[in-house]
N, C-alpha and C positions, 0 to 999 in steps of 0.2 A: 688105374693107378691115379691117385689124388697127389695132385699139385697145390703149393700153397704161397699168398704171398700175401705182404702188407704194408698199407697205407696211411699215413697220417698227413691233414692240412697242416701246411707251414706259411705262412699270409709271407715272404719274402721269398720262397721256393718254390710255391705251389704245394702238390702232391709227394711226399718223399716215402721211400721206402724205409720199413722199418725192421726188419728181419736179422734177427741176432745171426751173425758170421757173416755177413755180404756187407759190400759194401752199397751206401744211399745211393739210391736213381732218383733224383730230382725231374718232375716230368712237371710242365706250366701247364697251368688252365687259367682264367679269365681271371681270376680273382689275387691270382701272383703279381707280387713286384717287380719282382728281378724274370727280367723278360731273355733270360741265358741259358735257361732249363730248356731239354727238349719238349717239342710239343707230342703227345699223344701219338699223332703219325707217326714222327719223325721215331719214336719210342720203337712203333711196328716195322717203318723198315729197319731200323739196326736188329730188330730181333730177326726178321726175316733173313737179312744180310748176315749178321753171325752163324744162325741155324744150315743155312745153304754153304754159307764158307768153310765150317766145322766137314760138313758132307763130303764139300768134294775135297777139300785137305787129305782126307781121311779113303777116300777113294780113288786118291791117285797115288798114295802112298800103297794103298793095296796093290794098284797097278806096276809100281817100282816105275813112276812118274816122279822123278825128282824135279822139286821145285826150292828156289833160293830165298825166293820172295813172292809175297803174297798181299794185294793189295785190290778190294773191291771198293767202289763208289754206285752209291744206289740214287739213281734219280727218277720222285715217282712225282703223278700229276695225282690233284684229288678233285671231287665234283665242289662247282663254286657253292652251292647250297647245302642245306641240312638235309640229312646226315652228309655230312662231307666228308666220306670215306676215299680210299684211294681207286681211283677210277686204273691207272696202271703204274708199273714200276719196271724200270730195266737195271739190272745187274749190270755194269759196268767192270768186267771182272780185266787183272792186269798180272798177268803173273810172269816171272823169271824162272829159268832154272833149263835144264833136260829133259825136256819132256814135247810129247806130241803133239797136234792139232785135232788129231781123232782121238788122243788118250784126252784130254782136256775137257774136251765138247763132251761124249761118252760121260766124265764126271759130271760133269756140269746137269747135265741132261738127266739122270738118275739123281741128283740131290734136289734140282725143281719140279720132279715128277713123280718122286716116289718115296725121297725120304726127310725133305725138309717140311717138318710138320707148320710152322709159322708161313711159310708160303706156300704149302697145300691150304690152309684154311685159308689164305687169303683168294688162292686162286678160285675157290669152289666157292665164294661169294661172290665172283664177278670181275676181281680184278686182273686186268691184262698181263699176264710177265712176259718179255723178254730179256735178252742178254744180246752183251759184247762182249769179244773175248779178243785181247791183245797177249800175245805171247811176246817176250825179248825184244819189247817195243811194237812189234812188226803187228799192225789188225790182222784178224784171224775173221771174225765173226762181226756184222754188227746189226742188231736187230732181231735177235736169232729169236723163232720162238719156240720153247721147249716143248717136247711130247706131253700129250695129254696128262693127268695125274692119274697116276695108275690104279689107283682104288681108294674109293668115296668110302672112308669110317662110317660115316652115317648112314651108309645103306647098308651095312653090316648086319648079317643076322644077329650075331652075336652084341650087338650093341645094347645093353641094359640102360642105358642115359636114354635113349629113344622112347 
């Protein structure tokens, strides 16, 4: 399945996206002004953080895990040299509603191991995840690290990009 997206230099924005019907992702690099745009990272976790949030939203509604509110903060470290990728990232997950401590974790755990495609690839290049999970205020989890990723696309027989 082909994914597509597009870039134009903006010397006051940086890199801004250009794709007719979406709205602009202004992302900074060196050569930007206006130092307000996300950087590149910061680009990967909100993709990582939206892809895992969308999952387990969508997996606890399966479970008839109601929730009120939904609210994640991702805080990652990166290595101080080139390539300065993110060394780890914990999900800071906070939710409201009715719902369980094992319905929760169970989502949580299946969206960073088996179907958040943005944090499977980051995970299978080396980057650390965990998670905290606060339920109705109350800590649940903090540190947690989720099960392995359940199946590497790139060792796929079936992979023609290989």
């Amino acid at each position: 399945m082909n994914i597509n997206a597009s870039l134009r230099f903006d010397a006051e924005y940086g890199m801004v996206s250009m794709d007719p019907g979406k709205e602009p992702v202004s992302i900074l690099n060196n050569l930007s002004l206006n130092k307000n745009s996300y950087s590149p990272n910061q680009v990967l976790l909100l993709a990582m953080g939206s892809c895992a949030s969308a999952d387990v939203l969508s997996i606890l509604k399966k479970m008839r895990q109601h929730f009120s509110d939904f609210q994640l903060k991702l805080e990652g470290d990166r290595f101080d040299s080139d390539p300065m990728v993110l060394r780890s990232v914990n999900f800071g997950f906070n939710i409201r509603g009715n719902l369980t401590s094992e319905g929760a974790r169970k989502a949580i755990d299946l969206a960073l191991s088996k179907y958040c495609s943005a944090t499977i690839l980051a995970r299978l290049a080396g980057t650390i995840v965990t998670y905290s999970l606060t339920i109705n205020d109350e800590p649940v989890y903090s540190q947690q690290t989720p099960p392995a990723v359940e199946r590497n696309p790139f060792n796929s027989q079936d992979n023609s990009a290989l």
